[in-house]
Predicted model as a PDB file, atoms N, CA, C, CB and O in Angstrom, pLDDT in the B-factor column:
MODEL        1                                                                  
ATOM      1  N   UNK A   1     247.991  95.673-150.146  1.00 74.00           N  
ATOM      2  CA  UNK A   1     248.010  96.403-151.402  1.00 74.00           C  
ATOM      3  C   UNK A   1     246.811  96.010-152.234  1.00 74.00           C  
ATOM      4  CB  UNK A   1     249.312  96.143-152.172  1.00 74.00           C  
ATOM      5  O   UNK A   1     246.336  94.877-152.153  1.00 74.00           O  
ATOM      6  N   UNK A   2     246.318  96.941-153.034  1.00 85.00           N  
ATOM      7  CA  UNK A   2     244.940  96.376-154.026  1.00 85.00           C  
ATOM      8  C   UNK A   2     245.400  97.695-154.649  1.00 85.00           C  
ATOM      9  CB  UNK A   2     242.940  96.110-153.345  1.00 85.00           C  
ATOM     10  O   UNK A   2     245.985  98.680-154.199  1.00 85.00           O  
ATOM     11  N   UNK A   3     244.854  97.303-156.029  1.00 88.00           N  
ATOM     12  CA  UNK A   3     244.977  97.850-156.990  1.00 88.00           C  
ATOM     13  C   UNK A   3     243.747  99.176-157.270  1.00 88.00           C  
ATOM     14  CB  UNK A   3     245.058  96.734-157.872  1.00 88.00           C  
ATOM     15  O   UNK A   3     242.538  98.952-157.309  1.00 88.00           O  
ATOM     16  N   UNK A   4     244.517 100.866-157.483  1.00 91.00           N  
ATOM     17  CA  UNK A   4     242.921 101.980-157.599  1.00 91.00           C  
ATOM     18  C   UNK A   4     243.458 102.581-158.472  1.00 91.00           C  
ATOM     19  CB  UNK A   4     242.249 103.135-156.283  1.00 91.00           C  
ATOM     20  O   UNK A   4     244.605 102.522-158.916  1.00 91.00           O  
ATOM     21  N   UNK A   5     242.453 103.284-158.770  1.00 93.00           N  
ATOM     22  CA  UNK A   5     242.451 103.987-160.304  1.00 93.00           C  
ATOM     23  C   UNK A   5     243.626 105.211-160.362  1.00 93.00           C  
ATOM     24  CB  UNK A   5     240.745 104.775-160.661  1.00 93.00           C  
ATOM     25  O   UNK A   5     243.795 106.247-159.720  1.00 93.00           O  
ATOM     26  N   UNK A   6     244.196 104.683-161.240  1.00 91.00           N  
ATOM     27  CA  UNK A   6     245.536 105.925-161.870  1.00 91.00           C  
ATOM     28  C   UNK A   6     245.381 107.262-161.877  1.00 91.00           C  
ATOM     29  CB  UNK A   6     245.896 105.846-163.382  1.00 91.00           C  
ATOM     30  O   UNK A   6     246.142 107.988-161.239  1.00 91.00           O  
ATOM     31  N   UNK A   7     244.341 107.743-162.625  1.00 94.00           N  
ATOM     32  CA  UNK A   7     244.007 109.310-162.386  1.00 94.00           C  
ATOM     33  C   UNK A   7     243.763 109.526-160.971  1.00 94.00           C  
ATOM     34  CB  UNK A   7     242.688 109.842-163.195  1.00 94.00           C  
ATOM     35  O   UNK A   7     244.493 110.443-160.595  1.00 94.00           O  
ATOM     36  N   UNK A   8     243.233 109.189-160.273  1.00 94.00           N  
ATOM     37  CA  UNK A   8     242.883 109.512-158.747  1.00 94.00           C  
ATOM     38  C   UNK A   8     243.647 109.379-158.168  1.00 94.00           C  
ATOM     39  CB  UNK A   8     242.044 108.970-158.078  1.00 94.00           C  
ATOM     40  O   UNK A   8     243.751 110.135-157.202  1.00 94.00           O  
ATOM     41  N   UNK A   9     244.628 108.372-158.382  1.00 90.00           N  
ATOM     42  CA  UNK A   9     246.220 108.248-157.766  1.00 90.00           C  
ATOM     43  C   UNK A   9     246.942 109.510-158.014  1.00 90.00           C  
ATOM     44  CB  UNK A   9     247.169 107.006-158.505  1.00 90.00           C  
ATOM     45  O   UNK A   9     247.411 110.337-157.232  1.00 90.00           O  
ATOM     46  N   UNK A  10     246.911 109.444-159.373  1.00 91.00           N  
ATOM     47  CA  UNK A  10     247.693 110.981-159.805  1.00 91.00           C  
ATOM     48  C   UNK A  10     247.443 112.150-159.379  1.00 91.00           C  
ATOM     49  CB  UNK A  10     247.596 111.354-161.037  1.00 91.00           C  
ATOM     50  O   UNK A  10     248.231 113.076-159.183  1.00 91.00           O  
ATOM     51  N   UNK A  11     246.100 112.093-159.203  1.00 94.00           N  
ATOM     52  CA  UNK A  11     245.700 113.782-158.811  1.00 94.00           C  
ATOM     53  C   UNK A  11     246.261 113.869-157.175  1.00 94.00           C  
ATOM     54  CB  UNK A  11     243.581 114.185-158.900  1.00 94.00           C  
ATOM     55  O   UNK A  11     246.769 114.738-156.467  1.00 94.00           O  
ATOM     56  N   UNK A  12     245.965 112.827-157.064  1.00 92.00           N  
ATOM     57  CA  UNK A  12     246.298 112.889-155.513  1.00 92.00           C  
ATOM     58  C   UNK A  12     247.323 112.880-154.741  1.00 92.00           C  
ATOM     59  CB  UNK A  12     245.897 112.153-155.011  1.00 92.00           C  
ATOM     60  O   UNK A  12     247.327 112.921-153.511  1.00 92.00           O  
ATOM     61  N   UNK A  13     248.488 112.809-155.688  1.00 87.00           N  
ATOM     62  CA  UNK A  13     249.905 113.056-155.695  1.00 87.00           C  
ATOM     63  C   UNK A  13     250.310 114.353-156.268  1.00 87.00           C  
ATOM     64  CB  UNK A  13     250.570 112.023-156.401  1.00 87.00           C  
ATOM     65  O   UNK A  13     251.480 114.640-156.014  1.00 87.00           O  
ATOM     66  N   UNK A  14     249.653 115.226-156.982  1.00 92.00           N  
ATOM     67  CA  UNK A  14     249.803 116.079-157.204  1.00 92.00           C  
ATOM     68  C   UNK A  14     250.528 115.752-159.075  1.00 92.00           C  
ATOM     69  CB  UNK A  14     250.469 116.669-155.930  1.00 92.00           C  
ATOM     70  O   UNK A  14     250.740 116.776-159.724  1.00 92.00           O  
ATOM     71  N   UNK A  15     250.747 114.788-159.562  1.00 92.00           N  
ATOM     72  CA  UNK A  15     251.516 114.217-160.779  1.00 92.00           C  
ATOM     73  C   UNK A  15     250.223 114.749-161.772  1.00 92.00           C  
ATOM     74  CB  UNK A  15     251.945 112.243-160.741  1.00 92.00           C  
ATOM     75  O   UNK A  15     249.075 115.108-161.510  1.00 92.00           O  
ATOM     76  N   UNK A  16     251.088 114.599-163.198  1.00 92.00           N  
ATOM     77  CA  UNK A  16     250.174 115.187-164.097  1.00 92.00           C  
ATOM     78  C   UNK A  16     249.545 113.658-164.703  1.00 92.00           C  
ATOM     79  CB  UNK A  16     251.004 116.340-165.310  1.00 92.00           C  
ATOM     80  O   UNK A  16     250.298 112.685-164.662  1.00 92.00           O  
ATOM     81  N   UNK A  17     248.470 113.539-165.130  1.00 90.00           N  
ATOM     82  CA  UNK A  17     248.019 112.460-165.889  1.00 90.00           C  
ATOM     83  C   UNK A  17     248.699 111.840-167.051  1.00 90.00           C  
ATOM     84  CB  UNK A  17     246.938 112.788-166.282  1.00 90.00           C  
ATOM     85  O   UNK A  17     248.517 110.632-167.201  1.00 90.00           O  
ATOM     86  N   UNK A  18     249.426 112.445-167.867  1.00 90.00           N  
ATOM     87  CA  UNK A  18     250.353 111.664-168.597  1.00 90.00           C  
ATOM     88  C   UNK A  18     251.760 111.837-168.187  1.00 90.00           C  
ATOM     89  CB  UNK A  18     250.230 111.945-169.967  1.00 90.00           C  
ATOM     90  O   UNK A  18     252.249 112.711-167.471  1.00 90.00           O  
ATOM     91  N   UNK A  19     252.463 110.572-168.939  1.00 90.00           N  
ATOM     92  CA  UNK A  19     254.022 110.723-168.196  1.00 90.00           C  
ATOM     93  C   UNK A  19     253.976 109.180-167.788  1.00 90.00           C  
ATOM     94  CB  UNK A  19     254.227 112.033-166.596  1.00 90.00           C  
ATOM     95  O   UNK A  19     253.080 108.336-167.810  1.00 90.00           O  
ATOM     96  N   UNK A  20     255.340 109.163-167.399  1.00 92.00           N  
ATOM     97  CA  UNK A  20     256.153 108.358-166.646  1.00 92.00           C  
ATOM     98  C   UNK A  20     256.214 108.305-165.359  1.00 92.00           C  
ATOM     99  CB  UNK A  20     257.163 108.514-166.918  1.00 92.00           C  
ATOM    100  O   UNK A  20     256.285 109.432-164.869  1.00 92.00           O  
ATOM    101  N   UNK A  21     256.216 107.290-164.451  1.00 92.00           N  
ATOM    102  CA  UNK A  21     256.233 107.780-163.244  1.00 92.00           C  
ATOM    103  C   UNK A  21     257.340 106.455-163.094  1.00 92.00           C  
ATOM    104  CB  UNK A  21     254.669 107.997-162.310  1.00 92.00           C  
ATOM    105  O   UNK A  21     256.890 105.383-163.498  1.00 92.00           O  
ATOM    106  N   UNK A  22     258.790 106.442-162.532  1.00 92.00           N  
ATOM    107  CA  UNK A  22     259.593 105.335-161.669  1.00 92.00           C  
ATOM    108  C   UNK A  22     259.024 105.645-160.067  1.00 92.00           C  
ATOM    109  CB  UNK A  22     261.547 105.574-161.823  1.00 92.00           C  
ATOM    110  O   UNK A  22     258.706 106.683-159.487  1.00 92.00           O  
ATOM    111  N   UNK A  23     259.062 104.272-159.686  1.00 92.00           N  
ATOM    112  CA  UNK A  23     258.858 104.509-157.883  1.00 92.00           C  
ATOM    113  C   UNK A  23     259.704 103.502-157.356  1.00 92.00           C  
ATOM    114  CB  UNK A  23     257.154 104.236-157.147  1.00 92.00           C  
ATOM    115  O   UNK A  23     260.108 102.384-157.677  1.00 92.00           O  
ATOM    116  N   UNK A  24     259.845 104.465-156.253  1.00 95.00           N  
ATOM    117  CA  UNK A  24     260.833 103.816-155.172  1.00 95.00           C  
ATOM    118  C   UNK A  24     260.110 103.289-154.492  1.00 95.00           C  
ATOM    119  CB  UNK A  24     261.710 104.581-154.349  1.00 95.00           C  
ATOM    120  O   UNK A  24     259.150 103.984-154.825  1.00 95.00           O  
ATOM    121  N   UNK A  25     259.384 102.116-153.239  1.00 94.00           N  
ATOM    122  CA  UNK A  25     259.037 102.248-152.245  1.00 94.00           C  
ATOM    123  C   UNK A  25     260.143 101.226-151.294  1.00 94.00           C  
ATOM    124  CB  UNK A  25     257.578 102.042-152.316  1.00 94.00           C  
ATOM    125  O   UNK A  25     261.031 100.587-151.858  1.00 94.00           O  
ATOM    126  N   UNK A  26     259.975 101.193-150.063  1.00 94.00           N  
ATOM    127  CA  UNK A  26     260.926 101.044-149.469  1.00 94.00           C  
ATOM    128  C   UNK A  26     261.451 101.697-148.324  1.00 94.00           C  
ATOM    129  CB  UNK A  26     261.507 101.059-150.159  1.00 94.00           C  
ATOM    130  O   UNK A  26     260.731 102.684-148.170  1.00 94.00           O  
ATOM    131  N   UNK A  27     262.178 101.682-147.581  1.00 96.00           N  
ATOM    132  CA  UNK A  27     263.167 101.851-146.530  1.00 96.00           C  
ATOM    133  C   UNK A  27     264.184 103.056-146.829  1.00 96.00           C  
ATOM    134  CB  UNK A  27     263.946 100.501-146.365  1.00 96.00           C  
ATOM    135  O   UNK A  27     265.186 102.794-147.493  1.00 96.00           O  
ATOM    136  N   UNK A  28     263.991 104.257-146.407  1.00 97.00           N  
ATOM    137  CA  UNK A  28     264.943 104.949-147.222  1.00 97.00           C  
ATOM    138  C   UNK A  28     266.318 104.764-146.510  1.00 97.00           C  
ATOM    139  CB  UNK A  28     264.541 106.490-147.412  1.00 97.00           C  
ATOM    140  O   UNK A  28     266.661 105.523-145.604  1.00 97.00           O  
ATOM    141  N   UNK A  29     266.949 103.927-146.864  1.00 97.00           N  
ATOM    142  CA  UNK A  29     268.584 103.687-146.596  1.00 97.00           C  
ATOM    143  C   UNK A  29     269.562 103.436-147.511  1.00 97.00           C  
ATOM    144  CB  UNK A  29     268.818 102.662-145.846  1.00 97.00           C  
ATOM    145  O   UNK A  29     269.564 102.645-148.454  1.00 97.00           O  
ATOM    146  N   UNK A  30     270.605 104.393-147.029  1.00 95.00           N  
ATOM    147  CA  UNK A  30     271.486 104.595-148.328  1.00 95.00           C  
ATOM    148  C   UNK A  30     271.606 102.862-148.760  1.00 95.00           C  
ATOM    149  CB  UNK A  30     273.284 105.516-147.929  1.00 95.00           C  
ATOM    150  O   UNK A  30     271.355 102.546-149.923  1.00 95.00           O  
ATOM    151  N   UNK A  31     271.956 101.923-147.863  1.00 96.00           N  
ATOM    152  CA  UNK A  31     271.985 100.799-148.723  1.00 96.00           C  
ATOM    153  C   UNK A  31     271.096  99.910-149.317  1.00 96.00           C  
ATOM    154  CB  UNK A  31     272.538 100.187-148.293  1.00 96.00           C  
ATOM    155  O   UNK A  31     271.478  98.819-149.742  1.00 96.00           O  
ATOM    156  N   UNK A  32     269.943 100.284-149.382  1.00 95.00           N  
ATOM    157  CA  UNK A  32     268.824 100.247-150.267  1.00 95.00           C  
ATOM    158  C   UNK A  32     268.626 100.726-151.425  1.00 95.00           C  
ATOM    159  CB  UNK A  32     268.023 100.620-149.826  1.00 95.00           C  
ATOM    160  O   UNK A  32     267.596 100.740-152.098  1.00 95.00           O  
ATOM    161  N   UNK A  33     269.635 101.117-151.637  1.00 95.00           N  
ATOM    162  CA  UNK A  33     269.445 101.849-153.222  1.00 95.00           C  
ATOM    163  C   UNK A  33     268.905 103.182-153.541  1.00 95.00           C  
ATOM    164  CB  UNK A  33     268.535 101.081-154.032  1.00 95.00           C  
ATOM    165  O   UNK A  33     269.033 103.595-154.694  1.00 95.00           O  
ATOM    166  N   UNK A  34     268.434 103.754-152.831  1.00 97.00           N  
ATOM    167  CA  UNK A  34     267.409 104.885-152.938  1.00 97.00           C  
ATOM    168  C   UNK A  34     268.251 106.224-153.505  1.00 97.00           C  
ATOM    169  CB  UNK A  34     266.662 105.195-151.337  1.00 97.00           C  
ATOM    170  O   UNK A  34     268.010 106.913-154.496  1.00 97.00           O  
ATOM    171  N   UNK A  35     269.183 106.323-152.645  1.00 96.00           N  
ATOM    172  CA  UNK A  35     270.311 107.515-153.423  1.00 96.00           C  
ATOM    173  C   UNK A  35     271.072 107.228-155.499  1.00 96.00           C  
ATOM    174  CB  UNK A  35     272.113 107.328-152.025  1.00 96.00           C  
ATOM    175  O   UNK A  35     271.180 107.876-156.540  1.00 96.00           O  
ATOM    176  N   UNK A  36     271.377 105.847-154.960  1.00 96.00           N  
ATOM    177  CA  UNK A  36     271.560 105.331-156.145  1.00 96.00           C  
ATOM    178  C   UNK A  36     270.389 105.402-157.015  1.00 96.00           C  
ATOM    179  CB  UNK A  36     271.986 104.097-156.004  1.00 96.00           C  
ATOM    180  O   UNK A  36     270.734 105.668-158.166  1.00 96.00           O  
ATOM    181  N   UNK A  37     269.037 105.251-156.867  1.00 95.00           N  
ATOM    182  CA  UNK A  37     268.093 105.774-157.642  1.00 95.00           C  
ATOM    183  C   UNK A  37     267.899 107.086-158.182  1.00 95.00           C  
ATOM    184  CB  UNK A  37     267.235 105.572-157.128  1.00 95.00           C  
ATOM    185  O   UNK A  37     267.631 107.399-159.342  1.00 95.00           O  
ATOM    186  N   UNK A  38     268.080 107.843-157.125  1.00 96.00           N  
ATOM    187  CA  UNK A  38     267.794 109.476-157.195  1.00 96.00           C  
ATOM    188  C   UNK A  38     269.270 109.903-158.519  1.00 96.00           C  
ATOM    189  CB  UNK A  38     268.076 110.453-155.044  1.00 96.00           C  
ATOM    190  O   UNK A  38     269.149 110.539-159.566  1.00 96.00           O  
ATOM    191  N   UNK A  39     270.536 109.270-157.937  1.00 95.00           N  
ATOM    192  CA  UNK A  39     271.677 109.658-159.237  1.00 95.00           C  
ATOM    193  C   UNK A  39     270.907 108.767-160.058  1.00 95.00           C  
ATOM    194  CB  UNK A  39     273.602 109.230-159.114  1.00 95.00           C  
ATOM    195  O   UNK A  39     270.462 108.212-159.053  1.00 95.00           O  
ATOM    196  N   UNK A  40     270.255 108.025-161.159  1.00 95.00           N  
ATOM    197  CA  UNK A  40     270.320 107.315-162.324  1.00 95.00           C  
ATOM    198  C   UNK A  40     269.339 108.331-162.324  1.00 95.00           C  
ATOM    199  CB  UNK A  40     270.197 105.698-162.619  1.00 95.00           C  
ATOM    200  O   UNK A  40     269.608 109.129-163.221  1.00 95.00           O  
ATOM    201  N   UNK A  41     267.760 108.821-161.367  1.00 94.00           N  
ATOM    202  CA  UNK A  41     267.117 109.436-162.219  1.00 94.00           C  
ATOM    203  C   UNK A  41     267.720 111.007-163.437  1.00 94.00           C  
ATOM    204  CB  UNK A  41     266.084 109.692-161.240  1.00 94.00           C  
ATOM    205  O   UNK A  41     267.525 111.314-164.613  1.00 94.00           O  
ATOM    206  N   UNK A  42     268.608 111.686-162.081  1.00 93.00           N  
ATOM    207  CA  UNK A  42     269.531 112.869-162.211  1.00 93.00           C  
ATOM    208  C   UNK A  42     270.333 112.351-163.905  1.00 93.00           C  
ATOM    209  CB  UNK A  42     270.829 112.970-160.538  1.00 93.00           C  
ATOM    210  O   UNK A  42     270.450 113.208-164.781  1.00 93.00           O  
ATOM    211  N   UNK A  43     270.641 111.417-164.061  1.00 93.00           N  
ATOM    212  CA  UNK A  43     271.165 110.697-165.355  1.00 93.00           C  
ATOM    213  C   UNK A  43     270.305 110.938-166.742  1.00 93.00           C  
ATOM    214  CB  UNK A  43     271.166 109.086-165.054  1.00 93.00           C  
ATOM    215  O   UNK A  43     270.616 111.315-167.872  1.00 93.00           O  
ATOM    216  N   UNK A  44     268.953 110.497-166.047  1.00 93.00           N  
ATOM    217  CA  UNK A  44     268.235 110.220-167.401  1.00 93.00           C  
ATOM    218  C   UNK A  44     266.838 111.083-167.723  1.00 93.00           C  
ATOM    219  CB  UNK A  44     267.850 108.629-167.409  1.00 93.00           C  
ATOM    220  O   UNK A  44     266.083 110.930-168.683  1.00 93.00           O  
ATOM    221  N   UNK A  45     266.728 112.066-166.589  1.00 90.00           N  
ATOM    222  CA  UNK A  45     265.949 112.614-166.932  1.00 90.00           C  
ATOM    223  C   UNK A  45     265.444 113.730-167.793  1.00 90.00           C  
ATOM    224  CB  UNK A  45     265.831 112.611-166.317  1.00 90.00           C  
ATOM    225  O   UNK A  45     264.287 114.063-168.050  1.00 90.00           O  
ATOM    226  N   UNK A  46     266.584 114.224-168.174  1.00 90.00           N  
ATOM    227  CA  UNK A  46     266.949 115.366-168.961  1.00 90.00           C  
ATOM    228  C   UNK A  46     266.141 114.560-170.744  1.00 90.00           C  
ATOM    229  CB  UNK A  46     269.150 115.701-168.809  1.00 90.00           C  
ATOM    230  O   UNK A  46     265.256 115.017-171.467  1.00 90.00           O  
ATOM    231  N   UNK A  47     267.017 113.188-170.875  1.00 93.00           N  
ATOM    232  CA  UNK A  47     265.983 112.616-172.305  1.00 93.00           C  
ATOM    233  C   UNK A  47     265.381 112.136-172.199  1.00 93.00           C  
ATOM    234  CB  UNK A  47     266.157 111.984-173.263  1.00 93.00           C  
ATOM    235  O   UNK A  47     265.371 111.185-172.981  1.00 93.00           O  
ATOM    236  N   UNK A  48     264.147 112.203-171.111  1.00 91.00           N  
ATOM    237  CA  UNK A  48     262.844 111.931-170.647  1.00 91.00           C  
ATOM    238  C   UNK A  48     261.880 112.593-170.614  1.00 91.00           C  
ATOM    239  CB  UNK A  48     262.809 111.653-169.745  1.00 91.00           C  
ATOM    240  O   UNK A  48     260.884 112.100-170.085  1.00 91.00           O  
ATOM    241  N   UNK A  49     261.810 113.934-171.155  1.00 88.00           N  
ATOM    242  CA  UNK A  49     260.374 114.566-170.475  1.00 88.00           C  
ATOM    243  C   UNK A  49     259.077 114.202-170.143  1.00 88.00           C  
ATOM    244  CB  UNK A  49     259.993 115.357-171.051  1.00 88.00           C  
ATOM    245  O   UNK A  49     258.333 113.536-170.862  1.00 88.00           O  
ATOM    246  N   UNK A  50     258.813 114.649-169.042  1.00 88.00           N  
ATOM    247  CA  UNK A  50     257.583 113.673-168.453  1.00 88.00           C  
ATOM    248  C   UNK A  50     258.158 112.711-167.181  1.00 88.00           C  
ATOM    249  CB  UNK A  50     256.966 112.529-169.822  1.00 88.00           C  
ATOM    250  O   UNK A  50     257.332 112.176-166.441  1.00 88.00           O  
ATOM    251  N   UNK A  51     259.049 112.590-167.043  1.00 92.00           N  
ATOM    252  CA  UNK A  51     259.186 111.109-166.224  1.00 92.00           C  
ATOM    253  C   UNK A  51     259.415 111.547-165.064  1.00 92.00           C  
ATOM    254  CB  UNK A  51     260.350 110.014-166.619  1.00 92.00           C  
ATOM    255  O   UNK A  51     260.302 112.397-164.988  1.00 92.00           O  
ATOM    256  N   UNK A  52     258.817 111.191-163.979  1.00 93.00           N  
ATOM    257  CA  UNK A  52     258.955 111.509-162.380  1.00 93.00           C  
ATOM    258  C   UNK A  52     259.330 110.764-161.868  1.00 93.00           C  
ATOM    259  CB  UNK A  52     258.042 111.784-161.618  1.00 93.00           C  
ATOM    260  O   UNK A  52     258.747 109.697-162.067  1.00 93.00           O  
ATOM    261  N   UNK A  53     260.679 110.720-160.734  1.00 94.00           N  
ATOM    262  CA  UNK A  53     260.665 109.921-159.773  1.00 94.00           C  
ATOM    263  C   UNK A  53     259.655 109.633-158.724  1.00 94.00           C  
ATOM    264  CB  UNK A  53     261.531 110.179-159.326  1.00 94.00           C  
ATOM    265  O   UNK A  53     259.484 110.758-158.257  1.00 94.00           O  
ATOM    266  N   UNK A  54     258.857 108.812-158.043  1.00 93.00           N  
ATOM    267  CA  UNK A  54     258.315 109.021-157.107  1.00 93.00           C  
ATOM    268  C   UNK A  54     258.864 108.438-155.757  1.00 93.00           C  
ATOM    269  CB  UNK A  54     257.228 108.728-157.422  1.00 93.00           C  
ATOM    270  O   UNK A  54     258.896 107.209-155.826  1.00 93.00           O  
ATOM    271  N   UNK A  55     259.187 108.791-154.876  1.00 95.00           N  
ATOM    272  CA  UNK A  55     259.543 107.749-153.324  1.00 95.00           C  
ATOM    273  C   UNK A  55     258.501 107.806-152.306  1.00 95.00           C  
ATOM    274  CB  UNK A  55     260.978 108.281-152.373  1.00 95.00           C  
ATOM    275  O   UNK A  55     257.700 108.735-152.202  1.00 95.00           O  
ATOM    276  N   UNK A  56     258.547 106.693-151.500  1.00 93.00           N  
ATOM    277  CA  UNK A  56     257.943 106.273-150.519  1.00 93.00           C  
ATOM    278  C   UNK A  56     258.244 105.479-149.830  1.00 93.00           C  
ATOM    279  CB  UNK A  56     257.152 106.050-150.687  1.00 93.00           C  
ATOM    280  O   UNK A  56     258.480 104.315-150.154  1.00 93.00           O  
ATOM    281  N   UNK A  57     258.319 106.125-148.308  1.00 95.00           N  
ATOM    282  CA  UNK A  57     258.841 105.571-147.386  1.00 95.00           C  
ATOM    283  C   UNK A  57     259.988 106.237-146.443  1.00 95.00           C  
ATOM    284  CB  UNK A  57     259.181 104.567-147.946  1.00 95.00           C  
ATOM    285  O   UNK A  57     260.535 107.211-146.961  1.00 95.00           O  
ATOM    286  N   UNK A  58     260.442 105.878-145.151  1.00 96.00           N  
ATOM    287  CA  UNK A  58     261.122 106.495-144.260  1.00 96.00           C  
ATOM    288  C   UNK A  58     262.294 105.989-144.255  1.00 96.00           C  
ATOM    289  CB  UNK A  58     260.611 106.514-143.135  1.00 96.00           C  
ATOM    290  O   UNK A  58     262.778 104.959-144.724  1.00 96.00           O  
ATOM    291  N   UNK A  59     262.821 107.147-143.458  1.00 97.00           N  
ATOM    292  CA  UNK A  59     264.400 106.491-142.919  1.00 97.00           C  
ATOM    293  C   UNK A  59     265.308 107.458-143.173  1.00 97.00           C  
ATOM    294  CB  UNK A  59     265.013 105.077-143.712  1.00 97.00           C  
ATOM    295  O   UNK A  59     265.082 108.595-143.586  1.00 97.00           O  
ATOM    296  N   UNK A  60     266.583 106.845-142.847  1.00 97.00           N  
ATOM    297  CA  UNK A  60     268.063 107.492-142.401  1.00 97.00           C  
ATOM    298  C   UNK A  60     268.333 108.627-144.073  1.00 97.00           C  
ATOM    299  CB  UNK A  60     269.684 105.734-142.121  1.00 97.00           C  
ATOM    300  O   UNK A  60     268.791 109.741-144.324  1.00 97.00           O  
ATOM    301  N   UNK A  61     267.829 107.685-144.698  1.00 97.00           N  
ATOM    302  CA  UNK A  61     268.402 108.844-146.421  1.00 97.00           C  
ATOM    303  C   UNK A  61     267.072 110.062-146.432  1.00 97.00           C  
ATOM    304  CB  UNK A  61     268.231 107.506-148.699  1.00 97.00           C  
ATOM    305  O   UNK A  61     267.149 111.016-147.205  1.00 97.00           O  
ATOM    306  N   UNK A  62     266.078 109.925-145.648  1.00 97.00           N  
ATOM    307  CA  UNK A  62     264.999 110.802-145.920  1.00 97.00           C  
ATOM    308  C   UNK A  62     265.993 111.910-146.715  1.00 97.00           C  
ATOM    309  CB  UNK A  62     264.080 111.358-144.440  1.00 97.00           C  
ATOM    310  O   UNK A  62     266.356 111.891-147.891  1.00 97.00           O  
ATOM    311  N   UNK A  63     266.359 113.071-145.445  1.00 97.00           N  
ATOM    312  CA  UNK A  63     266.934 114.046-145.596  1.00 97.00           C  
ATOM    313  C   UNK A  63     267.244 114.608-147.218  1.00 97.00           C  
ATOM    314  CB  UNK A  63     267.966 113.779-144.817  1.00 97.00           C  
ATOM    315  O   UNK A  63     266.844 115.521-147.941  1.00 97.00           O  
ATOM    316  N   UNK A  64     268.216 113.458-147.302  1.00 96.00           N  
ATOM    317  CA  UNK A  64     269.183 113.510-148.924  1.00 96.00           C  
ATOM    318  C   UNK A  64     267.992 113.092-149.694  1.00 96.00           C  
ATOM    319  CB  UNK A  64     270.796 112.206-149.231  1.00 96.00           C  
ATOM    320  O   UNK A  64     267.691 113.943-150.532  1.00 96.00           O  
ATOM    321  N   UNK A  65     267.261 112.120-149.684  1.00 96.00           N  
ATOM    322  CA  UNK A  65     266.222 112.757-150.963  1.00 96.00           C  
ATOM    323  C   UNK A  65     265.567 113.507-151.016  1.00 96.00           C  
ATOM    324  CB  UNK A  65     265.445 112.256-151.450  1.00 96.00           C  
ATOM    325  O   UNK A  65     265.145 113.947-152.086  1.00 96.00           O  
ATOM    326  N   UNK A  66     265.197 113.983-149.756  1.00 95.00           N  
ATOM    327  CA  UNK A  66     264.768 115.593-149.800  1.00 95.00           C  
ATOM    328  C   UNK A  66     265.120 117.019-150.304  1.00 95.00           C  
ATOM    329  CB  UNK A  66     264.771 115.872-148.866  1.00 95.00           C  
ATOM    330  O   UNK A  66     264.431 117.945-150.732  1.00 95.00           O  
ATOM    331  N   UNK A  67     266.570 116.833-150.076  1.00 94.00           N  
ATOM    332  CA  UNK A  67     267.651 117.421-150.750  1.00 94.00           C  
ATOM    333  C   UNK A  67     267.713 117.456-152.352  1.00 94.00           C  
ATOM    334  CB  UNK A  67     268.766 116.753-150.268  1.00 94.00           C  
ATOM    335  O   UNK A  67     267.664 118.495-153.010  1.00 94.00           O  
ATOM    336  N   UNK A  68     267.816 116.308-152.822  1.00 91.00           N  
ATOM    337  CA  UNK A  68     267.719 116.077-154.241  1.00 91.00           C  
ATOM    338  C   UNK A  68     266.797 116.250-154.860  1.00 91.00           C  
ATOM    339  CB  UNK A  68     267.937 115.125-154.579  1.00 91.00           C  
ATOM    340  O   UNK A  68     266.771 116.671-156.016  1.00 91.00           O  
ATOM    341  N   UNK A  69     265.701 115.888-154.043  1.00 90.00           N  
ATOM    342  CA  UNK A  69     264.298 117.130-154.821  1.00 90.00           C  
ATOM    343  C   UNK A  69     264.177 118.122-154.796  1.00 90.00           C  
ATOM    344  CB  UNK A  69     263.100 117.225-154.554  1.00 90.00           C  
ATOM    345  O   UNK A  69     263.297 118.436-155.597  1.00 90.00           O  
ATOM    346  N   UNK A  70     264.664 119.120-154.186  1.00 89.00           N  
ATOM    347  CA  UNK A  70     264.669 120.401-154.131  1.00 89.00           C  
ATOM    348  C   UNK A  70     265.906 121.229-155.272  1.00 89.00           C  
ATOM    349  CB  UNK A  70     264.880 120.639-152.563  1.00 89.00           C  
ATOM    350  O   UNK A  70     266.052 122.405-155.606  1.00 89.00           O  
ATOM    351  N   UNK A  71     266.786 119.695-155.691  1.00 81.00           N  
ATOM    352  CA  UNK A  71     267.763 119.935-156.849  1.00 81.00           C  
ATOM    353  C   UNK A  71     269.322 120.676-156.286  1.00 81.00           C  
ATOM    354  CB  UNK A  71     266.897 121.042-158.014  1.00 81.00           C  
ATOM    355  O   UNK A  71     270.213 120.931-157.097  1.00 81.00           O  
TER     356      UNK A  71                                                      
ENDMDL                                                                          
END                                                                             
């Protein structure tokens, strides 16, 4: 890991330059927390505008957060 510049990160994620961003990275397995992430974001994002979940990483929950991004 080393540290690169935020806007270039952002653009390159497709994210807007201002905002919030939470990230997951990790193992996507339900017992990793990752679903449990996706419900708290589903919680709080509504009195957030701006704030993105971001995930990264594979595995057995792919699917379902795939799912949950699509809403």
């Amino acid at each position: 890991f080393h540290p690169r510049d935020k806007a270039s990160c952002r653009r390159h994620l497709g994210l807007p330059e201002q905002g919030r961003v939470a990230l997951f990275v990790g193992r996507l397995e339900r017992a990793k927390g990752v679903l449990d992430a996706c419900e708290a974001f589903a919680r709080v994002a509504h009195e957030r505008p701006g704030l993105r979940l971001v995930i990264v990483g594979g595995g057995s929950a792919e699917a379902e957060c795939r799912a949950f991004a699509r809403g």
